[in-house]
C-alpha positions in Angstrom: -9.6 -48.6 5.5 -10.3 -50.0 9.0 -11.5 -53.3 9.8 -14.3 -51.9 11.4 -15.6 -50.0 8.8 -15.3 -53.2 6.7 -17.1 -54.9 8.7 -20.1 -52.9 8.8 -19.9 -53.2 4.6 -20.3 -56.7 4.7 -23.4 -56.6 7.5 -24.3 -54.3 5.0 -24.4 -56.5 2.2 -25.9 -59.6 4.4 -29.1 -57.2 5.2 -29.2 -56.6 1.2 -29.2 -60.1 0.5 -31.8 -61.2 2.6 -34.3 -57.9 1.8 -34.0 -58.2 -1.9 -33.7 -62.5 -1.7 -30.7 -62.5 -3.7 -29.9 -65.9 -5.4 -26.9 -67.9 -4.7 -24.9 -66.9 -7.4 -25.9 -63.1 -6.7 -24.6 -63.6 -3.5 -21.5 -64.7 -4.9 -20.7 -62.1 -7.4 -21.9 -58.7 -4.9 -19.1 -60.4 -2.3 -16.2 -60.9 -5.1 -17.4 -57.4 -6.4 -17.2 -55.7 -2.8 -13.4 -57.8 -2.7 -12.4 -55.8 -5.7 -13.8 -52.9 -5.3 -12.0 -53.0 -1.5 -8.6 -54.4 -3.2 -8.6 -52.0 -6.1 -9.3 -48.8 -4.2 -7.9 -49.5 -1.2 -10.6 -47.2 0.5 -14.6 -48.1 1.6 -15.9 -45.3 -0.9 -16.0 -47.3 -4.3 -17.5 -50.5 -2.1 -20.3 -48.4 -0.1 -21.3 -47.2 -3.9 -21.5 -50.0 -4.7 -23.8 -50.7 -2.0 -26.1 -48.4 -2.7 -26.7 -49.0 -6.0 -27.8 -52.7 -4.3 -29.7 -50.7 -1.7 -31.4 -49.1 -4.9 -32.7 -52.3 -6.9 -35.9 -52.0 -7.7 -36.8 -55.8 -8.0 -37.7 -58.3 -5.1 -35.7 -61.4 -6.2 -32.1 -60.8 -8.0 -30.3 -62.9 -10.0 -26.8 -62.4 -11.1 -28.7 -60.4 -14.2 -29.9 -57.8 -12.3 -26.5 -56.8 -10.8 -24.5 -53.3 -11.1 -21.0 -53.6 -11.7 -20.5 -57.5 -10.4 -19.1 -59.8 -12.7 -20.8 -61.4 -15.0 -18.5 -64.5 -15.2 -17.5 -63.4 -19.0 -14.9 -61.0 -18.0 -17.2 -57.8 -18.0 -18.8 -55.6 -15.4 -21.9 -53.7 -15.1 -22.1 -50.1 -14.0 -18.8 -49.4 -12.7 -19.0 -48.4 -9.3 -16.0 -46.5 -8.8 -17.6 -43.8 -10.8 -20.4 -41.5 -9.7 
């Protein structure tokens, strides 16, 4: 995947934060979520689902409950993004 395309994921994901008002900790696990998706795949497809499904929220402020497929911080995952 180029850097370029990368970097349009994470302006993605800044534009996300700040329309849904994601909390600090939300912030943090959609970033180390993107990271993974990006390190496990090796491709943008798994991270730009991912993306979407944030794109899709249907709540105004989200906390780290509210999140598809980012950690939780116990070792599990939400909906799993690389599938779909």
């Amino acid at each position: 995947m180029g850097l370029e395309l990368r970097y349009h994921q994470v302006r993605k994901l800044e534009r996300i934060w700040e329309f849904h008002q994601f909390s600090p900790e939300a912030k943090k696990a959609t970033a180390a979520a993107v990271l993974q998706l990006w390190k496990e795949s090796g491709r943008d497809s798994s991270a730009g689902r991912f993306l979407q499904q944030l794109v899709a929220l249907d709540v105004e402020e989200v906390g780290i409950e509210d999140l598809p497929g980012a950690p939780t911080g116990n070792g599990e995952r939400g909906v799993d993004a690389r599938r779909e």
